[in-house]
N, CA, C and O atoms as a CHARMM CRD file, in Angstrom:
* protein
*
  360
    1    1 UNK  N     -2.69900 -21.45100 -11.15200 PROA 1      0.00000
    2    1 UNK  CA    -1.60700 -20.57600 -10.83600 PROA 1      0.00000
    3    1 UNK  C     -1.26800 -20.77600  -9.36000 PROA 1      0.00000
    4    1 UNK  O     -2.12000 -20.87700  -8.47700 PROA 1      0.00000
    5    2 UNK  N      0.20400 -20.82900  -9.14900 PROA 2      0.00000
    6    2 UNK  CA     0.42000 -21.39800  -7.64100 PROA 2      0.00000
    7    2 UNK  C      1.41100 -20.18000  -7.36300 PROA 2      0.00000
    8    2 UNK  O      2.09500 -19.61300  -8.21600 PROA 2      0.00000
    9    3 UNK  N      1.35000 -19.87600  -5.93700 PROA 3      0.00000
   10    3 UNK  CA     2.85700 -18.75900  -5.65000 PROA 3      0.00000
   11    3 UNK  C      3.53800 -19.79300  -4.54800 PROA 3      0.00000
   12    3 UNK  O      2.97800 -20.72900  -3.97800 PROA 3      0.00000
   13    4 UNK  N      4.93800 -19.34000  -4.41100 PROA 4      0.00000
   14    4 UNK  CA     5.74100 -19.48000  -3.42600 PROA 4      0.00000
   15    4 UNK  C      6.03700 -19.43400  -2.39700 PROA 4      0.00000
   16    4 UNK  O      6.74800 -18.46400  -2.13300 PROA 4      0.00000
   17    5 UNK  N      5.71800 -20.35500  -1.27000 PROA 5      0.00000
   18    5 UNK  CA     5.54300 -20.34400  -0.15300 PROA 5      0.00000
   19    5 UNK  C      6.16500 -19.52400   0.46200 PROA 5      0.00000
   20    5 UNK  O      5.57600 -18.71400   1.17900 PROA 5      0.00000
   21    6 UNK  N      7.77400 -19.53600   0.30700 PROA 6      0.00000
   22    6 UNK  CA     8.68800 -18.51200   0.68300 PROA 6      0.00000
   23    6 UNK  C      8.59200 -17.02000   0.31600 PROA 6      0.00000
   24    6 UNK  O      8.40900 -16.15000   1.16800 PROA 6      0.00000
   25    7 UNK  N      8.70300 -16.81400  -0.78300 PROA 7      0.00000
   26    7 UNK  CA     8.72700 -15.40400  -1.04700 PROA 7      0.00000
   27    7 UNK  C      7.68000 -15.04500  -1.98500 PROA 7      0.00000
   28    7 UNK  O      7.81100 -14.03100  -2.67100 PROA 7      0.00000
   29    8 UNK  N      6.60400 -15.81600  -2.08400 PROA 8      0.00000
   30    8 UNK  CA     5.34000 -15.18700  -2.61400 PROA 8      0.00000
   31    8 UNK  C      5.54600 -15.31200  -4.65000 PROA 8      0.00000
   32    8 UNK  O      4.61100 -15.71800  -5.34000 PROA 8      0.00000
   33    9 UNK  N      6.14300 -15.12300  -4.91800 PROA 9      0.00000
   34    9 UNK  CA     6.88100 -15.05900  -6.52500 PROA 9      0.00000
   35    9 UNK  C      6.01200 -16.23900  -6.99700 PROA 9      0.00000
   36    9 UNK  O      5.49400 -16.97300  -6.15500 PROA 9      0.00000
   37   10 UNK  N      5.85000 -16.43000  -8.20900 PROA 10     0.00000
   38   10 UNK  CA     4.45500 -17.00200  -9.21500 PROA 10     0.00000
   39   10 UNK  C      5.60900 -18.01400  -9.40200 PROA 10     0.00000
   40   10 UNK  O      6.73900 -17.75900  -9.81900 PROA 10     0.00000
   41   11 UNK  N      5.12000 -19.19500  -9.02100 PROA 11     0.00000
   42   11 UNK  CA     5.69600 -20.62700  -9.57200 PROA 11     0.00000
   43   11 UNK  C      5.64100 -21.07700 -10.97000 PROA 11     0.00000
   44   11 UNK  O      4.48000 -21.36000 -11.26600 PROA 11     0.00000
   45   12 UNK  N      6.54000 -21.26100 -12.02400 PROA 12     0.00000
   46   12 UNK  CA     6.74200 -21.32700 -13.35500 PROA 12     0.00000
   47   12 UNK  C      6.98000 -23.03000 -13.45900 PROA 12     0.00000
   48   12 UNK  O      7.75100 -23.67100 -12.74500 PROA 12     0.00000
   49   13 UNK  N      6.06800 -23.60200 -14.58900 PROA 13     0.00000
   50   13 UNK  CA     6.07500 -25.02100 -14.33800 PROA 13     0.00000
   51   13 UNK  C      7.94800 -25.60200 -15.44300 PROA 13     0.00000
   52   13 UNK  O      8.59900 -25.10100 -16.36000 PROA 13     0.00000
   53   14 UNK  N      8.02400 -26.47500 -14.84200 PROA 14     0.00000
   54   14 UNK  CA     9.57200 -26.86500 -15.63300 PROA 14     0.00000
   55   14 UNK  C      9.00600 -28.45400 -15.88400 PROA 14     0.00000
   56   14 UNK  O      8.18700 -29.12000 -15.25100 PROA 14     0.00000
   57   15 UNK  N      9.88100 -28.78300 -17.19700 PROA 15     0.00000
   58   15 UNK  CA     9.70400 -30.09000 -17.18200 PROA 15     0.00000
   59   15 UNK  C     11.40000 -30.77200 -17.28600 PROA 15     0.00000
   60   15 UNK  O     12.19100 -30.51100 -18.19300 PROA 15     0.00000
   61   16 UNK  N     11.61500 -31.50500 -16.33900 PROA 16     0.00000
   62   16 UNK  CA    12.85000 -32.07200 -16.02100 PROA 16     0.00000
   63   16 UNK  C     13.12700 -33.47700 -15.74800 PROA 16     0.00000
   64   16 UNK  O     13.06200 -33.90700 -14.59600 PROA 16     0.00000
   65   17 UNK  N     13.55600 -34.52000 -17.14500 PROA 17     0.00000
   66   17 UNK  CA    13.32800 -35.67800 -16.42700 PROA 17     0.00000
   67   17 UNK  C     12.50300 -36.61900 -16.47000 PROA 17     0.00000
   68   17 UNK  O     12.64500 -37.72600 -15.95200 PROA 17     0.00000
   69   18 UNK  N     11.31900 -36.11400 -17.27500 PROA 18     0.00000
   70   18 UNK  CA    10.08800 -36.65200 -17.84100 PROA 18     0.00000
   71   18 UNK  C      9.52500 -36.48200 -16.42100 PROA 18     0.00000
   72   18 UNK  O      9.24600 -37.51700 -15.81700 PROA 18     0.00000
   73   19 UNK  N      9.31800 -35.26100 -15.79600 PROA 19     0.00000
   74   19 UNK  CA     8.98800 -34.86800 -14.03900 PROA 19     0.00000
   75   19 UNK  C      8.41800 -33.69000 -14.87500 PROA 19     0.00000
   76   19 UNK  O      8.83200 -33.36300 -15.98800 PROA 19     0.00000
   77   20 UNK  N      7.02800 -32.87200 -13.92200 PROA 20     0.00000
   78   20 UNK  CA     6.74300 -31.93200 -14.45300 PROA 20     0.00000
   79   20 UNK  C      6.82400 -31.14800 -12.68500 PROA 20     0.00000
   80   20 UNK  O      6.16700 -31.55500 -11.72600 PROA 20     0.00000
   81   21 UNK  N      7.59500 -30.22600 -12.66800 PROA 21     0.00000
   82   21 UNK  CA     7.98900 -29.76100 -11.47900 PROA 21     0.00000
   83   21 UNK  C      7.41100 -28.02000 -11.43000 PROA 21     0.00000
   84   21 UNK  O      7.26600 -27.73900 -12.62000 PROA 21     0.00000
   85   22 UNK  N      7.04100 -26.80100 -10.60400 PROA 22     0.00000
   86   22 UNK  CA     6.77700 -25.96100 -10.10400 PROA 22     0.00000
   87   22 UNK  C      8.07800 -25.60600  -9.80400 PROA 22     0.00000
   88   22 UNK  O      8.90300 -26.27900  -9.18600 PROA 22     0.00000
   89   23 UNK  N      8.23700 -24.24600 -10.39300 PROA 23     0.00000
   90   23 UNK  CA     9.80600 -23.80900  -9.62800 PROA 23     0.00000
   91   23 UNK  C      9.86700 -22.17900  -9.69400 PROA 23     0.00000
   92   23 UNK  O      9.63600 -21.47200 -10.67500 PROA 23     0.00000
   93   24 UNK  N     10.21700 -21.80600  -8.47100 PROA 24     0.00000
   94   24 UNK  CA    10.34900 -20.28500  -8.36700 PROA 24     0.00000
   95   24 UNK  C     11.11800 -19.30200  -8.71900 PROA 24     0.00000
   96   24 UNK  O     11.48700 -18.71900  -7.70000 PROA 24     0.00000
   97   25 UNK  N     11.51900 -18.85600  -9.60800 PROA 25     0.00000
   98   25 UNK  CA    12.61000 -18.10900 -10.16300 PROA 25     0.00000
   99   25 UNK  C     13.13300 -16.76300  -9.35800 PROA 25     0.00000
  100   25 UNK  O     13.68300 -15.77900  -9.85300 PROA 25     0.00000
  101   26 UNK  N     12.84200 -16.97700  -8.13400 PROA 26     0.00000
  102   26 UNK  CA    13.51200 -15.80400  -7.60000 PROA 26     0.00000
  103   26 UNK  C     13.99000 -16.61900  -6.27900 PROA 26     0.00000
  104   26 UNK  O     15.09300 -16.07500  -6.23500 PROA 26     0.00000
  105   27 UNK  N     14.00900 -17.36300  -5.34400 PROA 27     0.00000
  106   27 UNK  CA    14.48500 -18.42500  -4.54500 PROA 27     0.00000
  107   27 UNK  C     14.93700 -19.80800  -4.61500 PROA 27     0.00000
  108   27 UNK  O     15.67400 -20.41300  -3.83700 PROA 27     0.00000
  109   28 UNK  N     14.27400 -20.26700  -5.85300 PROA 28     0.00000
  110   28 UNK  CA    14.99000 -21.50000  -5.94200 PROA 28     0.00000
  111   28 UNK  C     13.76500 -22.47300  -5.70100 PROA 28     0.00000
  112   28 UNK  O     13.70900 -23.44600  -6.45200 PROA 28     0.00000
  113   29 UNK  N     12.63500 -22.30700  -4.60300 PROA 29     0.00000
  114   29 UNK  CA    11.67500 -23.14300  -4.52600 PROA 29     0.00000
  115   29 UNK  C     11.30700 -24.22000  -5.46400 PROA 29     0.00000
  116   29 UNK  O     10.92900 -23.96500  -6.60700 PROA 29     0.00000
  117   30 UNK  N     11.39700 -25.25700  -5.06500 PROA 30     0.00000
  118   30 UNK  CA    10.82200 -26.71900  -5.71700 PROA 30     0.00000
  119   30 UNK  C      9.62500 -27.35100  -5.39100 PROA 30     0.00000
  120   30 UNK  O      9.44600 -27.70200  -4.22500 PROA 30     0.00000
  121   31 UNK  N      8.98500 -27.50100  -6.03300 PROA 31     0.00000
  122   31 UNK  CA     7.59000 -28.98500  -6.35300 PROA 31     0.00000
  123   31 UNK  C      7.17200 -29.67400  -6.90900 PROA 31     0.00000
  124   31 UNK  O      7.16700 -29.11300  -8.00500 PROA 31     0.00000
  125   32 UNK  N      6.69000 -30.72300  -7.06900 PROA 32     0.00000
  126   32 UNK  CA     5.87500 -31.41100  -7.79500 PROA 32     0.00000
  127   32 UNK  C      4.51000 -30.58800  -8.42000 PROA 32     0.00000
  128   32 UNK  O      3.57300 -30.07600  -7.80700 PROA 32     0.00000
  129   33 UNK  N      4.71800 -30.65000  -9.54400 PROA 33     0.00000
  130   33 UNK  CA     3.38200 -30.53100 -10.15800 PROA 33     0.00000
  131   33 UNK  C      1.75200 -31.15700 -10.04500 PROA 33     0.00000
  132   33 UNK  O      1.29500 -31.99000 -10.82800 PROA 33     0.00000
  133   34 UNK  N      1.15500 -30.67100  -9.11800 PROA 34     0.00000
  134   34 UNK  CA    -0.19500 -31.42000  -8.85800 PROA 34     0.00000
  135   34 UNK  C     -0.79600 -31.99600 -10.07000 PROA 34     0.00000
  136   34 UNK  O     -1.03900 -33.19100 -10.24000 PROA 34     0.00000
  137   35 UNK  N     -0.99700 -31.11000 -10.83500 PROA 35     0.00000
  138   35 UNK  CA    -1.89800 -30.98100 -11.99100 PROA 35     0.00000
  139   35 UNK  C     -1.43500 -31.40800 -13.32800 PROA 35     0.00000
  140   35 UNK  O     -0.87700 -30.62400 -14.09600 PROA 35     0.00000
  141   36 UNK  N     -1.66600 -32.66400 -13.61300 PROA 36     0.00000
  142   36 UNK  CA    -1.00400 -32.61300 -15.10000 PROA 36     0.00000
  143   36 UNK  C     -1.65200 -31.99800 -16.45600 PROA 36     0.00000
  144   36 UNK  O     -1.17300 -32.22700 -17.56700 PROA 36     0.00000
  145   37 UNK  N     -2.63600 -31.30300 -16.26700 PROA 37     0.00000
  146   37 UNK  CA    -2.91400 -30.24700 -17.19600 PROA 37     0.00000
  147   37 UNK  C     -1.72400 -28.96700 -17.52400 PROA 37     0.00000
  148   37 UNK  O     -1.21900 -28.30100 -16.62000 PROA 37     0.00000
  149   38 UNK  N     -1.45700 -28.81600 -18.74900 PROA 38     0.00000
  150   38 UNK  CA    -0.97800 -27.64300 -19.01400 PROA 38     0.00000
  151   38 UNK  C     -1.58300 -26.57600 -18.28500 PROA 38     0.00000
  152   38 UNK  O     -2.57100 -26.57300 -17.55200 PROA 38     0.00000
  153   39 UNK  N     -0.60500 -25.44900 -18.71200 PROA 39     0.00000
  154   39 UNK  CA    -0.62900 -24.04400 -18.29900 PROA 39     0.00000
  155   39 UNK  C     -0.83500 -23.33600 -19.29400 PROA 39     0.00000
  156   39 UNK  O      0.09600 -23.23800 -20.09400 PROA 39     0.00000
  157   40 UNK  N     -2.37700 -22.46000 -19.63300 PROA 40     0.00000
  158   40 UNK  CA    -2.15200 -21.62700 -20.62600 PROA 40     0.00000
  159   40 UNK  C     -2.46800 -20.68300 -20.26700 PROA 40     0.00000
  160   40 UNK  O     -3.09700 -20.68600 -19.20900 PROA 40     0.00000
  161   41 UNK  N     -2.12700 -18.99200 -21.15300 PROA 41     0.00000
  162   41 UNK  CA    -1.95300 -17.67800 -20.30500 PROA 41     0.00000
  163   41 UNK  C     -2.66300 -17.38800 -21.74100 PROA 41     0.00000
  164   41 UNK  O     -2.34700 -17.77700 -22.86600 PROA 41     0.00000
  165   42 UNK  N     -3.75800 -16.54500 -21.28900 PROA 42     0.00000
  166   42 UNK  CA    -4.80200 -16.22100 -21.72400 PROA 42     0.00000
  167   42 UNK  C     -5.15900 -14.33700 -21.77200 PROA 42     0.00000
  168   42 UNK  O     -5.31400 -13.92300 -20.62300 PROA 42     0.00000
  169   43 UNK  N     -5.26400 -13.51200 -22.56600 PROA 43     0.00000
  170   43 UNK  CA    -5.47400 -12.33600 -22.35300 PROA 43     0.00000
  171   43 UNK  C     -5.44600 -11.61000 -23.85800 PROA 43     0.00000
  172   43 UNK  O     -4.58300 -11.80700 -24.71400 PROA 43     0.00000
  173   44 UNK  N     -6.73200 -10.62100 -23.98300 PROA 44     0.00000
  174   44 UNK  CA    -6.53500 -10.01700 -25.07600 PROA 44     0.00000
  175   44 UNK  C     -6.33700  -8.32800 -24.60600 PROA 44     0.00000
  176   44 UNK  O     -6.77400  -7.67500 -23.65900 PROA 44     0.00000
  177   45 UNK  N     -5.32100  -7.95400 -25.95600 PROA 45     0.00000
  178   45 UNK  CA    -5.36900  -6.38000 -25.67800 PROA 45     0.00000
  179   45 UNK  C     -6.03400  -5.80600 -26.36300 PROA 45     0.00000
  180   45 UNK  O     -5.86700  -5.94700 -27.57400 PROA 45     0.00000
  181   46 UNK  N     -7.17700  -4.82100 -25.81200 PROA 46     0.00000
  182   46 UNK  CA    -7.66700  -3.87000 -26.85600 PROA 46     0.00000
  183   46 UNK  C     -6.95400  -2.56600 -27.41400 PROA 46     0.00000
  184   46 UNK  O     -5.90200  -2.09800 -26.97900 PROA 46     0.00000
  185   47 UNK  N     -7.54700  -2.17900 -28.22100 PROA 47     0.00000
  186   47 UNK  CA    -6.88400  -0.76200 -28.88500 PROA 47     0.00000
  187   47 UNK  C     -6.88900   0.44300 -27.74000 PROA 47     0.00000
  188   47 UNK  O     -6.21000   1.47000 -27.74100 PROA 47     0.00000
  189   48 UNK  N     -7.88700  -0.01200 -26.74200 PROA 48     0.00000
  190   48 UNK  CA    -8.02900   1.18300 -25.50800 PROA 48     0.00000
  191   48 UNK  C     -6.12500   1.26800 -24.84900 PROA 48     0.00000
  192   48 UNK  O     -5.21100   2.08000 -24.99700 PROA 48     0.00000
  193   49 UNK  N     -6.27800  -0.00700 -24.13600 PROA 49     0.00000
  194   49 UNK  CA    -4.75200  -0.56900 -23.66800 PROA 49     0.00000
  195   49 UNK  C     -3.82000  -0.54000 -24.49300 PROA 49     0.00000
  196   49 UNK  O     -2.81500  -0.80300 -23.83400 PROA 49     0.00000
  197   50 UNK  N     -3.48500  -0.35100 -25.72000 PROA 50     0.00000
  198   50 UNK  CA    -2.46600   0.03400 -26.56100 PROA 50     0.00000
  199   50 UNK  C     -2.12000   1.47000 -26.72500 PROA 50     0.00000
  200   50 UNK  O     -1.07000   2.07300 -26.94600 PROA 50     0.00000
  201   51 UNK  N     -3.80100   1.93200 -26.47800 PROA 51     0.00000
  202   51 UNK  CA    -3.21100   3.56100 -27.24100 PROA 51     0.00000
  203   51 UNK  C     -2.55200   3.79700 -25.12200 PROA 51     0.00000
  204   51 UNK  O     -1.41300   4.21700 -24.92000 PROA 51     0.00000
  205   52 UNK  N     -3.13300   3.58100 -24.37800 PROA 52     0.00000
  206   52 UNK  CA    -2.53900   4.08800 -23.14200 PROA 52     0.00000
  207   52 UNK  C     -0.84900   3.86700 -22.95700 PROA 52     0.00000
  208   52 UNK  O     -0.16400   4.83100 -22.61500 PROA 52     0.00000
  209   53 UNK  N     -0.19800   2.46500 -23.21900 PROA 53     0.00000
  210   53 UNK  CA     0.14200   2.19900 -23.00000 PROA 53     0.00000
  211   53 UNK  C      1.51200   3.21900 -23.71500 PROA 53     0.00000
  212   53 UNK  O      2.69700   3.40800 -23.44400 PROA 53     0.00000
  213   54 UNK  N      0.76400   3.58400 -24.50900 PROA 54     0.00000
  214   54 UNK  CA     1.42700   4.69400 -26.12300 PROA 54     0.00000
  215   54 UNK  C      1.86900   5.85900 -24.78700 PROA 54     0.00000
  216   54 UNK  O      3.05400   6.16100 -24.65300 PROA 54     0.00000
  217   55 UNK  N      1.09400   6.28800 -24.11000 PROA 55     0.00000
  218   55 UNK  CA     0.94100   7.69000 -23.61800 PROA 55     0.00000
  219   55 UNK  C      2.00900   7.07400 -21.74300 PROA 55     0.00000
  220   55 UNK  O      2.56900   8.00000 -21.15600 PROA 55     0.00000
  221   56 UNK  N      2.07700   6.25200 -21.37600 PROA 56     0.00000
  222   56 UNK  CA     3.00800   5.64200 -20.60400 PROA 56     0.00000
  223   56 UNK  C      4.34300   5.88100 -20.88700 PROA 56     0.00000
  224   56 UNK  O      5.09200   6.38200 -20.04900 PROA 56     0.00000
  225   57 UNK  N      4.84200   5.44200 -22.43100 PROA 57     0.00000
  226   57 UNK  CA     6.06700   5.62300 -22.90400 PROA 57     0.00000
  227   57 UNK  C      6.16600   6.87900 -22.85200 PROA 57     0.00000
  228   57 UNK  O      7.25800   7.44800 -22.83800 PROA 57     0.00000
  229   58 UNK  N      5.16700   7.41400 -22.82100 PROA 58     0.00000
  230   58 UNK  CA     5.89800   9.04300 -23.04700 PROA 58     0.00000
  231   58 UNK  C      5.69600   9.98000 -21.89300 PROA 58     0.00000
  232   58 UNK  O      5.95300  11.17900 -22.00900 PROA 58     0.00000
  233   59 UNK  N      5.20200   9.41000 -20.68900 PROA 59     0.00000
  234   59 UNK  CA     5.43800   9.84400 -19.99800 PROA 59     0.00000
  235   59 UNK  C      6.47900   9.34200 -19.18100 PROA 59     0.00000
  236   59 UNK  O      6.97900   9.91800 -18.21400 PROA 59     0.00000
  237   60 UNK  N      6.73200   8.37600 -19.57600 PROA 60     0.00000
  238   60 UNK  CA     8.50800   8.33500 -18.40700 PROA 60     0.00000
  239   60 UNK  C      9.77400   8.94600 -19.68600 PROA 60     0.00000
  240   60 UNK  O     10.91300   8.78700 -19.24800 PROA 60     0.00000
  241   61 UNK  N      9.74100   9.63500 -21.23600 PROA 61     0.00000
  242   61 UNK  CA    10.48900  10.81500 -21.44900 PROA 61     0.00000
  243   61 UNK  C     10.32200  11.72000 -20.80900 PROA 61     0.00000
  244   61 UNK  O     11.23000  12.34300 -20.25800 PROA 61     0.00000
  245   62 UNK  N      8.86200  12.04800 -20.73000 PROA 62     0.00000
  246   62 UNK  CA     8.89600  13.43800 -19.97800 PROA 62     0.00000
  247   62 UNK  C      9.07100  13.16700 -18.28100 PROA 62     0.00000
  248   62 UNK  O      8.71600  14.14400 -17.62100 PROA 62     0.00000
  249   63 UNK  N      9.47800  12.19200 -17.61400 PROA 63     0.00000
  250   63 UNK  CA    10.16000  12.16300 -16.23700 PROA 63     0.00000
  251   63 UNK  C     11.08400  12.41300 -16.40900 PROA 63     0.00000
  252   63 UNK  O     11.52700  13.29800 -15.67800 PROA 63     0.00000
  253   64 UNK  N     12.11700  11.76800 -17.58400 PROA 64     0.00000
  254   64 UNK  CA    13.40500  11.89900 -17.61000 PROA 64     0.00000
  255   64 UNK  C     14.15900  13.21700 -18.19100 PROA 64     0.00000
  256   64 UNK  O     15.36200  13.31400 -18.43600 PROA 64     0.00000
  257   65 UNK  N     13.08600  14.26900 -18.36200 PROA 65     0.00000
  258   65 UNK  CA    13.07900  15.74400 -18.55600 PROA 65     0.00000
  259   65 UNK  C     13.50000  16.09600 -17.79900 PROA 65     0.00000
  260   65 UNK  O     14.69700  16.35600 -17.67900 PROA 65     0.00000
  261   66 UNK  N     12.29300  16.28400 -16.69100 PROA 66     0.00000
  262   66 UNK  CA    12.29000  16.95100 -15.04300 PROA 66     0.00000
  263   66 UNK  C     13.14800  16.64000 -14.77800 PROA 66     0.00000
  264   66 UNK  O     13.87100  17.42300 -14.16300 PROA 66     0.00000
  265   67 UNK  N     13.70900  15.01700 -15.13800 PROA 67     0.00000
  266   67 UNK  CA    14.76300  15.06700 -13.78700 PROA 67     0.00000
  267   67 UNK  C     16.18700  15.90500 -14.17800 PROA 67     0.00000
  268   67 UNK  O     16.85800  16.47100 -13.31400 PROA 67     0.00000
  269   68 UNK  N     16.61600  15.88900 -15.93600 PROA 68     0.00000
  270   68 UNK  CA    17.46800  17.05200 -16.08600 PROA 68     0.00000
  271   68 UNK  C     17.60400  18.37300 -15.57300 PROA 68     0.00000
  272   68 UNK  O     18.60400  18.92700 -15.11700 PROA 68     0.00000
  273   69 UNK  N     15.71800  19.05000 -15.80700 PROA 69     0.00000
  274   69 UNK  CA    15.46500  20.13400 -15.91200 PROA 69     0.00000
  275   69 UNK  C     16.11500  20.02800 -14.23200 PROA 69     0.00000
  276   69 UNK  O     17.25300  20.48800 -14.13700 PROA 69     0.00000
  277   70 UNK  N     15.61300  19.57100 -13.15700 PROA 70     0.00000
  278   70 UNK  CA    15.97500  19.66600 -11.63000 PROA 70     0.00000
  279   70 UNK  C     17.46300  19.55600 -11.65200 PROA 70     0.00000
  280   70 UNK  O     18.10800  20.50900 -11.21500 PROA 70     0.00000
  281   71 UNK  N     17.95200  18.72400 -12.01300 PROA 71     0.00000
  282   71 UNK  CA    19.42100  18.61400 -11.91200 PROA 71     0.00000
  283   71 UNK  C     20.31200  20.33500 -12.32600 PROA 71     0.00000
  284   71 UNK  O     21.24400  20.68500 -11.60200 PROA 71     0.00000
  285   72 UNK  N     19.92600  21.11100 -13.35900 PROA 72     0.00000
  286   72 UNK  CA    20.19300  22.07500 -13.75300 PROA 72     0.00000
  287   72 UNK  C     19.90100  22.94800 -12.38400 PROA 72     0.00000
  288   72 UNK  O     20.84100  23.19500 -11.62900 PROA 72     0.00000
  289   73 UNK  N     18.93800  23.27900 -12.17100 PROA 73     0.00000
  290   73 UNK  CA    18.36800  23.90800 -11.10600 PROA 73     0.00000
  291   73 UNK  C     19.08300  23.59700  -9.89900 PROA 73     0.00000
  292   73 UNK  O     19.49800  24.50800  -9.18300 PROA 73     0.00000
  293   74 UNK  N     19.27300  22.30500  -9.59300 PROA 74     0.00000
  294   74 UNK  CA    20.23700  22.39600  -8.28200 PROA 74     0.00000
  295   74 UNK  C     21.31800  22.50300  -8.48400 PROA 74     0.00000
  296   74 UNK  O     22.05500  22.71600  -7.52100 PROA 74     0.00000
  297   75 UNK  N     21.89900  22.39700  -9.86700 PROA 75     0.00000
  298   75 UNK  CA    23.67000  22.83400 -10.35200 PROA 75     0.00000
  299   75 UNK  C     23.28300  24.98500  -9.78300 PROA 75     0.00000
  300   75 UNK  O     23.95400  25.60200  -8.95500 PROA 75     0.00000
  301   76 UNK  N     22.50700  25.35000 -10.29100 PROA 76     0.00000
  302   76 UNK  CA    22.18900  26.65400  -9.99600 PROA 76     0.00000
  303   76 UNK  C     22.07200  27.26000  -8.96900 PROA 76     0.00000
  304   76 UNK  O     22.32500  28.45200  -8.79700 PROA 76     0.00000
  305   77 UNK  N     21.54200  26.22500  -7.92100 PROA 77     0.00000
  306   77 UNK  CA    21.63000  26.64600  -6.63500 PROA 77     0.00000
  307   77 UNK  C     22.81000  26.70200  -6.21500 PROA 77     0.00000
  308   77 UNK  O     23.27500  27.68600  -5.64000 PROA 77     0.00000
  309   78 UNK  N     23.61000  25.34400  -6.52400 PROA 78     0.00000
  310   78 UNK  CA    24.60800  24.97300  -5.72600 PROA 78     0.00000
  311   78 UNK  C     25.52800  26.25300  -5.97000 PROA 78     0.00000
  312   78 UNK  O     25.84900  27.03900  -5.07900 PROA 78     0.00000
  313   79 UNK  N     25.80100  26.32000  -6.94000 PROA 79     0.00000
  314   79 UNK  CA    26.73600  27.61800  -7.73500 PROA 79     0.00000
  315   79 UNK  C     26.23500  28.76800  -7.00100 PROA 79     0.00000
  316   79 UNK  O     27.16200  29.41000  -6.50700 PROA 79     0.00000
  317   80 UNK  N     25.00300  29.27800  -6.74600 PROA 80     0.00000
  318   80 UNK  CA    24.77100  30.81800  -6.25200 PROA 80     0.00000
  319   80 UNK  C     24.92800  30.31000  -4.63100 PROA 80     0.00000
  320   80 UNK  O     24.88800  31.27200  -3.86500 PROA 80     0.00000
  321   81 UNK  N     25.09700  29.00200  -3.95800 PROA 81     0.00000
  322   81 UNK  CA    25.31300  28.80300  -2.22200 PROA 81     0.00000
  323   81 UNK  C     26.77700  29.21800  -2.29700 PROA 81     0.00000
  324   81 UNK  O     27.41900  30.05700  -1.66600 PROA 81     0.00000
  325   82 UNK  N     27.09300  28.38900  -3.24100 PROA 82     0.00000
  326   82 UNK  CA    28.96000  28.81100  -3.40100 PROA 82     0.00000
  327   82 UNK  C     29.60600  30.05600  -2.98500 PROA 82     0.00000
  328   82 UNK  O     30.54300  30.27900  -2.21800 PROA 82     0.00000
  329   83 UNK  N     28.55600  31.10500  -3.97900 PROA 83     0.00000
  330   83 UNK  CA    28.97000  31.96300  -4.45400 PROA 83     0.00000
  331   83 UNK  C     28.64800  33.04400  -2.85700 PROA 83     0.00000
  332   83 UNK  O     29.48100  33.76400  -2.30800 PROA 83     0.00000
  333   84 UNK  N     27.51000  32.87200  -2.52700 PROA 84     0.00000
  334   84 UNK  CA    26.98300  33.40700  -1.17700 PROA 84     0.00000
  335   84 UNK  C     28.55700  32.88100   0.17800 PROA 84     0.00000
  336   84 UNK  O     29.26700  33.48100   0.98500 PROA 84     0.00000
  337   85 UNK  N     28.41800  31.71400  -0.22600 PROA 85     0.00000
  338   85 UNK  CA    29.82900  31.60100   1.14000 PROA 85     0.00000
  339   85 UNK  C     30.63400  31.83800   0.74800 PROA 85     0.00000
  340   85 UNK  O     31.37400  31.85000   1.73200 PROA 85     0.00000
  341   86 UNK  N     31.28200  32.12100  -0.15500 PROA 86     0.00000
  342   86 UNK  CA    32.61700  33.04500  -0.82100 PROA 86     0.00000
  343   86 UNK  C     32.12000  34.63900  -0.25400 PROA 86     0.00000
  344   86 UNK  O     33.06100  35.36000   0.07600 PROA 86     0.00000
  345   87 UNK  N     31.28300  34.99400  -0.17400 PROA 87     0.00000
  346   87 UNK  CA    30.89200  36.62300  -0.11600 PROA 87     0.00000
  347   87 UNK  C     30.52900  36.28300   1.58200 PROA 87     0.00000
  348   87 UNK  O     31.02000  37.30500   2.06100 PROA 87     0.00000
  349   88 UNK  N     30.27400  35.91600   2.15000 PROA 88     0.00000
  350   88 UNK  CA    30.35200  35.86600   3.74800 PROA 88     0.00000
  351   88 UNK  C     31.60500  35.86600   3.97900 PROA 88     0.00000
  352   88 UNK  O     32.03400  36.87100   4.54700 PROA 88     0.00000
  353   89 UNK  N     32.37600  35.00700   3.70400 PROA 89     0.00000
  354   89 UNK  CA    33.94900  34.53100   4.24400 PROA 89     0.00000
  355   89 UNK  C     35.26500  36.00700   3.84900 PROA 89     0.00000
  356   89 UNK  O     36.45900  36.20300   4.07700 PROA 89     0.00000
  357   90 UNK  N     34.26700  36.65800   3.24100 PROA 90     0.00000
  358   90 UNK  CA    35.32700  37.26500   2.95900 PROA 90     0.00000
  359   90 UNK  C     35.07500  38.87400   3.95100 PROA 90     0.00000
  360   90 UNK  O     35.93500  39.75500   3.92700 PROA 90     0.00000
């Protein structure tokens, strides 16, 4: 696994050309491929990391609650500040 000199971003291998090249998908960065071994990505998920991942999804619904529930609340404020400088001004 190689990163990007420039901006750090994980170099993704390309093959172009019968060339096996390193290339950065967020700058543009170019290389030659040192290694002519493949790239393989390796990882198992357990049932631990699934069921969490379960309880993740549902906690960014319940962010996107709060952030109604707050939005209401500052519509409420805003309306009773309103309502307060209407009753000063007068």
């Amino acid at each position: 696994m190689e990163f990007c000199p420039k901006c750090g971003s994980l170099l993704i291998p390309l093959v172009a050309e019968d060339k096996r090249f390193l290339v950065c998908r967020k700058c543009g960065f170019k290389k030659d491929a040192t290694s002519k071994r493949g790239y393989v990505i390796r990882g198992e998920v357990s049932g631990d990391k699934r069921e969490k991942l379960l309880v993740i999804e549902g906690s960014r619904e319940r962010e996107k609650e709060k952030l109604e529930e707050e939005r209401e609340l500052m519509k409420e404020y805003y309306e009773v500040f309103l309502e307060s400088m209407e009753s000063e001004s007068e």
